[in-house]
C-alpha positions in Angstrom: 118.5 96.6 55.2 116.5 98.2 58.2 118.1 99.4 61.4 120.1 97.2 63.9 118.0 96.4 67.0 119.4 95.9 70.7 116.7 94.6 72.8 117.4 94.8 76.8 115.4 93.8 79.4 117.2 95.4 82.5 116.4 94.0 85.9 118.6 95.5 89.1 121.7 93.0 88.9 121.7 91.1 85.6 120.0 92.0 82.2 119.2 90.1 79.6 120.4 91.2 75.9 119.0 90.5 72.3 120.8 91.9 69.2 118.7 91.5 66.1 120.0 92.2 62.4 118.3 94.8 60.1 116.9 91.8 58.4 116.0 89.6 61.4 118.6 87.4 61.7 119.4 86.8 65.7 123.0 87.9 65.8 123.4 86.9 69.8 121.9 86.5 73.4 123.8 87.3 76.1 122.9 88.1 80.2 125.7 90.8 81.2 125.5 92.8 84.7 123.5 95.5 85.0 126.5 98.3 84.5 126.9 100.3 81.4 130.5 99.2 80.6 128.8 95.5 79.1 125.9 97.5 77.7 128.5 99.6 76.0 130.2 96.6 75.0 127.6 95.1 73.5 126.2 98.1 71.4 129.7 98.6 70.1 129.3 95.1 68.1 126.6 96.2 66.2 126.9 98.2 62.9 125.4 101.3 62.0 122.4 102.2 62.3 121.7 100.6 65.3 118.5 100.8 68.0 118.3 100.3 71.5 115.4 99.4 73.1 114.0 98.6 76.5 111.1 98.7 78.6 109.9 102.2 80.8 111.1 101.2 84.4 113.2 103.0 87.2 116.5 102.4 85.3 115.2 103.4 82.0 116.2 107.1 82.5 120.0 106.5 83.4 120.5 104.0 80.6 119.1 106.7 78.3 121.2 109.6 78.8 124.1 107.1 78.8 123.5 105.4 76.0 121.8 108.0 73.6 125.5 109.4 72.2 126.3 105.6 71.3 123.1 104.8 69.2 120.9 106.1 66.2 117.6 106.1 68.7 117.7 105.1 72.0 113.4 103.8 72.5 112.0 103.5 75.9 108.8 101.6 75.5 105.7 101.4 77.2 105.6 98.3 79.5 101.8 98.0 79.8 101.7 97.4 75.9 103.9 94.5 76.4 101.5 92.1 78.1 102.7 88.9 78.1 105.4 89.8 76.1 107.4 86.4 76.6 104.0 84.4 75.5 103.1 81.1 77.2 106.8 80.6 78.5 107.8 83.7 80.4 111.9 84.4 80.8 113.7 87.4 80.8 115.6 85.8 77.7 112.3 85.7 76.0 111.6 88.9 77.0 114.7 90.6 75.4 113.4 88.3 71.8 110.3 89.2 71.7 111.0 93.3 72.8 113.5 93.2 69.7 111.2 91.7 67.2 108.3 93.7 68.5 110.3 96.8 67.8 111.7 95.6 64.2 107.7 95.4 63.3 106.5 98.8 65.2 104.2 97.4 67.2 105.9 99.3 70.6 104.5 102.9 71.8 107.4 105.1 72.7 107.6 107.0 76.0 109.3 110.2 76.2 112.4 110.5 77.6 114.4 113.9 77.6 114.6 117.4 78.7 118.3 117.4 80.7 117.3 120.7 81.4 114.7 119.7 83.7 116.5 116.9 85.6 116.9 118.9 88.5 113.8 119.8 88.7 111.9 116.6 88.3 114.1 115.1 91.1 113.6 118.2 93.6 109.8 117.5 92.8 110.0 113.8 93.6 111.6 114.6 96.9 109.5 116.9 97.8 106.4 114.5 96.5 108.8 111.9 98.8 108.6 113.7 102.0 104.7 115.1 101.4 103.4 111.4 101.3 105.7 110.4 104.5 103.9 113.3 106.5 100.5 112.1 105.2 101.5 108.9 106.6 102.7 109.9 110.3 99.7 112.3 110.5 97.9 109.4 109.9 99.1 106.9 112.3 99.1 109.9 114.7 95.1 110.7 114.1 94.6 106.9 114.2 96.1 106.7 118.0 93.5 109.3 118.8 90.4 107.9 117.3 91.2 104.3 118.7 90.4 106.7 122.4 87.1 108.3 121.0 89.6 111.3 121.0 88.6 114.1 118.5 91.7 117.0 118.7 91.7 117.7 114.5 94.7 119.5 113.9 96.6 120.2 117.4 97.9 116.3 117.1 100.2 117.6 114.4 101.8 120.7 115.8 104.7 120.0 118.6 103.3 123.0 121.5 99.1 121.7 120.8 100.7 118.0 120.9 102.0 117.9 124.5 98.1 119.3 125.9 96.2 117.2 123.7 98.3 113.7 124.4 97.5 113.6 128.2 94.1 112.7 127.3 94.9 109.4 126.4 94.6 106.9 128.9 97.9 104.5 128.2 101.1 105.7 129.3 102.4 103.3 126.2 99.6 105.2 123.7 101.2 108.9 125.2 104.7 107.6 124.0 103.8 106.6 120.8 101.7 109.8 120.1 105.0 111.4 121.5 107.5 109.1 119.5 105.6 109.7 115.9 105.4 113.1 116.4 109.0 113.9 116.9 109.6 112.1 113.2 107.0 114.3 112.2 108.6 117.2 113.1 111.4 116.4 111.6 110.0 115.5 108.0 107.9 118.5 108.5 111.2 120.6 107.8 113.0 118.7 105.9 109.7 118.9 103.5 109.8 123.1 103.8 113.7 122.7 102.9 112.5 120.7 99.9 110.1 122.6 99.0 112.4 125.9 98.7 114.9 123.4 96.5 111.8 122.9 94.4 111.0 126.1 93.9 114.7 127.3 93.4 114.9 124.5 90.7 111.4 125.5 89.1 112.6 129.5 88.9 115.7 128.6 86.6 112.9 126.9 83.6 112.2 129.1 80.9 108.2 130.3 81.3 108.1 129.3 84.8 106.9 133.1 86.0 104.5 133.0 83.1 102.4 130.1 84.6 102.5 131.3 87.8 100.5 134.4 86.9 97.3 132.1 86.1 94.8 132.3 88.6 94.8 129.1 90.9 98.9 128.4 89.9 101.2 128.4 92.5 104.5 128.1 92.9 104.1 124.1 93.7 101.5 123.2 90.8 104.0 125.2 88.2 106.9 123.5 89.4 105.0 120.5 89.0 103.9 121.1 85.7 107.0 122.0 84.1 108.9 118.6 85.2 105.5 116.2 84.1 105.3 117.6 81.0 109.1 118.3 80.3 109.1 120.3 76.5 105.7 121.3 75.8 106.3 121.0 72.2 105.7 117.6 72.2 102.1 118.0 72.5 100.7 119.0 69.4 97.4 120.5 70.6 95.9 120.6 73.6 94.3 117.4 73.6 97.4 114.9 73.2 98.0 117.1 77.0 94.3 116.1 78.0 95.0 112.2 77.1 98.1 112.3 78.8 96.9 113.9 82.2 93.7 111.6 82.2 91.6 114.5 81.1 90.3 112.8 77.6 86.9 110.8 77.0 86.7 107.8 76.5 84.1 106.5 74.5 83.3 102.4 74.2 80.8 101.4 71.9 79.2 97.5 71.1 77.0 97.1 68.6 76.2 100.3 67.3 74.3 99.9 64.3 71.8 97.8 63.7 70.0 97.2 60.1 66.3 98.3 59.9 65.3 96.9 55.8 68.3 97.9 53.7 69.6 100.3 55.4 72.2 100.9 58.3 71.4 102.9 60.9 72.1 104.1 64.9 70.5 102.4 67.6 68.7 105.0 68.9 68.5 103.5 72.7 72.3 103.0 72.9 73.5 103.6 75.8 77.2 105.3 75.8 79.6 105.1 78.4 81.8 107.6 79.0 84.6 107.5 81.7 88.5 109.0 82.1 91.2 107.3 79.9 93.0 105.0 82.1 97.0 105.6 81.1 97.8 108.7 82.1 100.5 111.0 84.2 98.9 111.2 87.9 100.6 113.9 88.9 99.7 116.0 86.2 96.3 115.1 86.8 96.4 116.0 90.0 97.5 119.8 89.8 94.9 120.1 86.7 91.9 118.9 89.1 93.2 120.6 92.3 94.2 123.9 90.1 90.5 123.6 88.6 88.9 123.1 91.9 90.6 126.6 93.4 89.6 128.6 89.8 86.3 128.1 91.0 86.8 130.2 94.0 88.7 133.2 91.7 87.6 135.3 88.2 86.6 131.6 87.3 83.8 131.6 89.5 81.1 132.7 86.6 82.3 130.5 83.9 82.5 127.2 86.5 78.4 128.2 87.6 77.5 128.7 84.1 78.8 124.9 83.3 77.2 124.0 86.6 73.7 125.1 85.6 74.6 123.2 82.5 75.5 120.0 83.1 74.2 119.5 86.8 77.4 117.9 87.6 79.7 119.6 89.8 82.6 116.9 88.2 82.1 117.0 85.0 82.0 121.2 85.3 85.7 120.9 87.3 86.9 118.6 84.5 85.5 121.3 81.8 87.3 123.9 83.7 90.9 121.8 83.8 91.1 121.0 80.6 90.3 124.3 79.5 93.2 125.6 81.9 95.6 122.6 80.7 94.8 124.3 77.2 96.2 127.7 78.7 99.3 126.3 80.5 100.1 124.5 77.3 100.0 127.4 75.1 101.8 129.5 78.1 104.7 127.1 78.1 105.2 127.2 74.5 104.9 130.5 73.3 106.0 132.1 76.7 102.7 134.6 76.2 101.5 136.2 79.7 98.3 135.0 80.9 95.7 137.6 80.0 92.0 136.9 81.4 90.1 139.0 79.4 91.9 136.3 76.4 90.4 133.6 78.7 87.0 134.4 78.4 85.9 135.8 74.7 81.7 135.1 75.3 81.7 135.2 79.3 82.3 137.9 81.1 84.0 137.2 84.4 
């Protein structure tokens, strides 16, 4: 007899629930409201050993701290493996079926889910993530007020003393007040972002290695604090490259046709051309420190080793992407074993 399988497909007000015996046999279907009182109700008919399952989405974190004491394995899959998951007729009740059987037969990819350690921290780095892309915005719509003029004043648009010279050189009274009106919401996500950014950092300083990864060249307090809540417990990644895959950093190969048969025997097609590209699924803000972490080492101790893959590959892209995974390899070990950062470990046949 295998394990008991709860299937829910959550949506914001009502979700729909499967409950599939051990041996297959559909036990019920039910849409309950979204609140974890009928979830817990539900789970509580179900004998031991019993799974729940449901699809990575912006619920999927509450529902898993709540519901992890009540089951045997709480499984937040992957939604982009579940393409049409409901087949040619597409229901949430269908959903739930299907999400229940796919999971008896192990066809689902897990995502993780834990670390109530770092709860804090991932939600002082969303905010602060939050408020970073609203001042990109405003900036924006600022610049763009400008430029509609033939008005070039870079930077001075953004700061409240430069922004009451530069705005009289726009010709509509109507254009002065919206310049005026934007930037005063600027201002004030401008420091509610610093006050965020201090919350972040106050967050980041209580998680174990956190002043170990910021001793590595080109790590600042930001990119650590990032670091620590994208990749949660580091022990999760084996080696270093289940961490490239999962920040975008691993090649992908695709290959038609490979071989072709020349007599009796089987052999490579010498003219094949191989393309070779960034995987596709992957964590975009971890991707983004590694790159933008890379890009800066290039400027420090780094410098030698990022012109000696230079000269190699030609490719100023393909040298930064070198360099991050290497330094995703160093943060990885850093988190885990807690070890400072050491430069002359860094480099063993370059001298820097």
């Amino acid at each position: 007899m295998g394990m008991n399988t709860i299937a829910i497909d959550v949506a914001s007000e009502v979700s729909s629930v499967c409950i599939l015996r051990g041996s297959g046999q559909l036990l019920l279907e039910e849409s309950v409201p979204t609140k974890i009182k009928e979830f817990r109700r539900l789970i509580k008919l179900v004998n031991r050993p019993r799974q729940v399952v449901m699809e990575e989405g912006t619920q999927a974190a509450w529902l898993f701290s709540e519901l992890s004491g009540l089951c045997d394995d709480v499984f937040v899959c992957d939604p982009r493996q579940n393409r049409a998951l409901s087949g040619p007729f597409k229901n949430d009740r269908n959903d739930a079926l299907n999400l229940a059987k796919r999971a008896q037969m192990g066809a689902l990819k897990r995502v993780w889910h834990g670390g109530k350690e770092l709860q804090n921290l991932k939600e002082a780095v969303r905010l602060y993530q939050c408020l970073t892309e609203e001042s990109t915005r405003l900036k924006n719509q600022i610049k763009a007020v400008f430029r509609s003029c033939g008005v070039a004043v870079g930077q001075k648009a953004y700061q409240e003393q430069s922004r009451k010279k530069v705005v009289r050189e726009l010709r509509l009274t109507i254009q002065r007040e919206r310049v005026e009106r934007l930037g005063k919401l600027l201002d004030e996500v401008s420091e509610q972002r610093s006050e965020a950014l201090r919350t972040m950092i106050k967050c980041a300083r209580r998680i174990k290695n956190y002043a170990a990864l910021r001793r590595i060249d080109g790590i600042g307090p930001i990119f650590a604090a990032m670091f620590l809540s994208e990749v949660g417990d580091p022990n999760r990644f084996r080696t270093s490259r289940q961490l490239w895959s999962y920040a975008g950093l691993a090649i992908a190969t695709d290959l038609t046709a490979e071989f072709k048969v020349v007599g009796n025997q089987v052999i490579r097609k010498p003219e094949l051309k191989r393309t070779r590209g960034l995987v596709c699924a992957y964590n975009r803000t971890l991707k983004y420190v590694l790159k933008q972490a890379a890009k800066t080492l290039s400027r420090t101790k780094w410098k030698t080793y990022y012109q000696n893959l230079l000269q190699r590959s030609k490719n100023a892209n393909n040298a930064q992407l070198t360099m991050a995974r290497k330094l995703a390899a160093i943060m990885l070990h850093i988190a885990k074993t807690g070890e400072k950062y050491d430069i002359t470990k860094v480099f063993t046949t370059h001298k820097v």
